[in-house]
C-alpha positions as CSV (number, residue, x, y, z in Angstrom):
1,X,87.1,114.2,77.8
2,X,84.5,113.2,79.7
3,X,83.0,115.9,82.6
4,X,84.3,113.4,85.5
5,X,88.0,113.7,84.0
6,X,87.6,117.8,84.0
7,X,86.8,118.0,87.6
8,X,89.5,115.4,88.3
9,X,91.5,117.5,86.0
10,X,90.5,120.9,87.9
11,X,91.4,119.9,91.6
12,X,94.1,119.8,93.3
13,X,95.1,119.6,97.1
14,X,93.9,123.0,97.9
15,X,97.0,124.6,100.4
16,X,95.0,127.7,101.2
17,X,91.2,128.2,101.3
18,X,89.2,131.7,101.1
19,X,87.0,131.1,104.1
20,X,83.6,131.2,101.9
21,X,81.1,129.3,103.2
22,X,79.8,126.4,101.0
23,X,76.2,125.4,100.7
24,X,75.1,122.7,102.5
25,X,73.1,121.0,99.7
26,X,76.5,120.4,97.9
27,X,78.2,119.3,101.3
28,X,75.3,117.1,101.7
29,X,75.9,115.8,97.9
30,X,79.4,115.4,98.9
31,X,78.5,113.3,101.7
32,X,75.9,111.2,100.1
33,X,78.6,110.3,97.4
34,X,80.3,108.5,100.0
35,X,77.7,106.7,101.6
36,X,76.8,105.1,98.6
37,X,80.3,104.4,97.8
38,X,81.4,100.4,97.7
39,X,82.6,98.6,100.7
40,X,83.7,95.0,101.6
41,X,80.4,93.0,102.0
42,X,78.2,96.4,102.4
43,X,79.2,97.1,105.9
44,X,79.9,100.9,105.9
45,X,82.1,100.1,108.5
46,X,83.1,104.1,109.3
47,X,81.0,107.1,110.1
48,X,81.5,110.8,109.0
49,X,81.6,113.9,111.6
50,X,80.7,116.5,109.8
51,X,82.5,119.9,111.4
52,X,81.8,123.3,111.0
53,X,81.9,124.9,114.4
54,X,84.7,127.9,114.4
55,X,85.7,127.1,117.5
56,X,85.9,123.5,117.1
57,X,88.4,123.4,114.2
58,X,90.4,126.1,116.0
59,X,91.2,123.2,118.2
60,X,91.7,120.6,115.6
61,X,94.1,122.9,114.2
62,X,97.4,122.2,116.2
63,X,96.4,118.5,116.4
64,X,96.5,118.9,112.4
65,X,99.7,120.6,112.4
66,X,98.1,124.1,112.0
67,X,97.3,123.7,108.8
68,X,95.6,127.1,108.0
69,X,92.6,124.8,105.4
70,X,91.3,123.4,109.0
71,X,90.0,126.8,109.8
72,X,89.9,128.6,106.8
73,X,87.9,125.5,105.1
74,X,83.7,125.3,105.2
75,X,83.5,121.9,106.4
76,X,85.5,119.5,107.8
77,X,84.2,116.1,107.5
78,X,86.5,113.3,109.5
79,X,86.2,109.7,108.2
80,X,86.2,107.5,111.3
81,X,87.0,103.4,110.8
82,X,84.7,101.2,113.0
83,X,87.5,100.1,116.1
84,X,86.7,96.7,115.7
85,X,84.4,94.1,113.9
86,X,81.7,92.4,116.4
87,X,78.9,90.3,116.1
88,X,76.1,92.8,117.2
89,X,77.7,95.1,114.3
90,X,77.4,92.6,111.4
91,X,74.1,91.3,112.4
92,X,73.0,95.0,112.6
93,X,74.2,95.7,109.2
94,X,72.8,92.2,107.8
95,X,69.2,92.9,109.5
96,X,69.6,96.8,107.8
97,X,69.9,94.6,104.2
98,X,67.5,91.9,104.9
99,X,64.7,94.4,105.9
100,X,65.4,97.0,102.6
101,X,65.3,94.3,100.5
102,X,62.0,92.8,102.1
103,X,63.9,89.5,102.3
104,X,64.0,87.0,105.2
105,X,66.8,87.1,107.4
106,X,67.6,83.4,106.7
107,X,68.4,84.5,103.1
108,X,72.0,86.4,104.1
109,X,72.1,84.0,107.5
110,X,74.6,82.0,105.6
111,X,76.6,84.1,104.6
112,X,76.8,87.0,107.3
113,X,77.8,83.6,109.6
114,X,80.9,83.0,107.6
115,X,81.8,87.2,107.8
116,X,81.2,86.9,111.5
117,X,83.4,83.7,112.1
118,X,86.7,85.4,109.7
119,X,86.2,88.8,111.3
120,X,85.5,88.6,114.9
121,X,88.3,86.1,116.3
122,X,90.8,88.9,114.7
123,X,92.8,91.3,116.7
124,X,91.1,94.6,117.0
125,X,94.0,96.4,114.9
126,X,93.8,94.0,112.0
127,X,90.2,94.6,112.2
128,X,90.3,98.4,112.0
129,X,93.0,98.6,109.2
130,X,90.3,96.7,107.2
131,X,87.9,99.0,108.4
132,X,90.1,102.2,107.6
133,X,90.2,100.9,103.9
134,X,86.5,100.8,103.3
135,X,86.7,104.8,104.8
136,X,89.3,105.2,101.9
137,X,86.9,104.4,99.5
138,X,84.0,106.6,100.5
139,X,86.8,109.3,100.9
140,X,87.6,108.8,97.1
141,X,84.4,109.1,96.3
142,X,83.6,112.3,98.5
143,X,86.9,113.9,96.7
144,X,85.5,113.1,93.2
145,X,82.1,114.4,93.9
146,X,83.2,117.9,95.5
147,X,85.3,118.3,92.3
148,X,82.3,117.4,90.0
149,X,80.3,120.0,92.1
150,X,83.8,122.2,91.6
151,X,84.0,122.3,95.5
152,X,87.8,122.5,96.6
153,X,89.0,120.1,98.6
154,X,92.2,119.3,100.8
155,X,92.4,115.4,101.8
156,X,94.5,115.3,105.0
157,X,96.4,112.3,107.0
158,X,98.9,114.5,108.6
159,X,97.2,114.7,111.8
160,X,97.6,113.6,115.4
161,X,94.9,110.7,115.2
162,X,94.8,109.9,119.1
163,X,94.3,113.5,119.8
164,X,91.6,114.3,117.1
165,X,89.8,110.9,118.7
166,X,89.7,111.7,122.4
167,X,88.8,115.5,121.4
168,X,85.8,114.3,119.5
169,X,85.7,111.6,121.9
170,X,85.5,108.9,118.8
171,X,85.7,106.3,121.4
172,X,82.4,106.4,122.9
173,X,80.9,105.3,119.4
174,X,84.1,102.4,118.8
175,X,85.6,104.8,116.1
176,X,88.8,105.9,115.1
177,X,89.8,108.7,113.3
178,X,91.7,107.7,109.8
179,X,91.4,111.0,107.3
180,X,90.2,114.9,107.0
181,X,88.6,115.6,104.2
182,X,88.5,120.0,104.4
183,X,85.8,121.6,102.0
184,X,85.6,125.1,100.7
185,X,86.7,127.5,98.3
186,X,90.5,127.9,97.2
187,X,92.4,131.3,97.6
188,X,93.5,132.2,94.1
189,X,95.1,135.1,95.5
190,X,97.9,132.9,98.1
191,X,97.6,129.8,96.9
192,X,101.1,128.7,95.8
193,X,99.6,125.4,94.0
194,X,96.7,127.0,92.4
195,X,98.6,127.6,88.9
196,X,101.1,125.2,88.9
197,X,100.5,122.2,86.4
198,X,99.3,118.6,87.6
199,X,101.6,116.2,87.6
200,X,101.1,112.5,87.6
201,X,102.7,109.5,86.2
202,X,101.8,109.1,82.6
203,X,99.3,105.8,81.7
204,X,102.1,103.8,79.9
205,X,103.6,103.8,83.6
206,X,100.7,103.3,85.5
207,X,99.0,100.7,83.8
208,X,100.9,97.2,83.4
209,X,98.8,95.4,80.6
210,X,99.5,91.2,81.2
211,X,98.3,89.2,77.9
């Protein structure tokens, strides 16, 4: 087995962390996972807030339905999904490209002008949704790299989003909250998950092979 199916073997959704602090080289790791994690057309369309202010999570807590990993956790990095796709966003990201690559700007003018026409005239919601799923993917990605660094992790969606977005005040940057990712350590002592066995569907279940 290979060592990316261990540490996908080893985690779990941790339900109570220890409170240890974890290094920020491997939450820096963790985060550059996810940055150079795939996204429709390279647009990166979400940022990261990285969290680790005691206070601060002691008020994300109710909004997260007191979940004790908020506070209890190292880090709490929240995946926020651009509101909306603009023009001056897509021509940002397409200068970004142009200049790393030490290309013209007429070489992508093409087709970032086709992105711009499909994506702007849509309704802000349908926009974001899109957005969200490119924040899924780094997420993965984060998830995956904590458990090859054997960092615990709890992924969260049960939160109240609006709340966690006016406290951070997500809307002065055109975000949007969409996950918690909670880092740290897991409590071997009280976690009730810690020992019990991983369950998932097996492959011949999963996996539909078409000839």
């Amino acid at each position: 087995m290979s060592a990316t199916l261990d540490a996908l073997q080893w985690r779990y959704a941790t339900k109570k962390m220890n409170g240890t602090a974890v290094e920020q080289p491997l939450v820096d790791e963790i985060i550059e996972a996810a940055r150079l994690a795939p996204t429709s057309s390279g647009l990166q369309p979400f940022s990261i807030i990285e969290i680790t202010d005691a206070e601060l999570k002691k008020k994300i807590q109710p909004i997260a339905n007191n979940q004790s990993q908020i506070v209890d956790a190292s880090h709490l990095l929240i995946f926020a999904a651009w509101d909306n796709y603009t023009e001056e966003r897509i021509n940002e990201r397409f200068a970004r490209i142009a200049a790393e690559r030490e290309l013209p700007l007429s070489t992508v003018e093409d087709y970032k002008n086709r992105l711009i026409a499909g994506y702007v005239p849509r309704s802000a919601e349908v926009n974001f949704q899109h957005a969200a799923r490119q924040a899924y993917i780094a997420f993965g990605a984060a998830i995956v790299a904590a458990a090859e660094l054997k960092v615990d992790t709890t992924p969260m969606e049960g939160f109240k989003n609006d709340e966690l977005d006016e406290l951070l005040e997500l809307s002065k940057y055109g975000l949007k909250s969409v996950t918690i990712l909670a880092i740290g350590y897991r409590d071997t002592d009280n976690d009730w998950l810690v020992n019990l066995k991983k369950v998932r569907v097996p492959t011949s279940e999963l996996v539909i092979k078409l000839p």
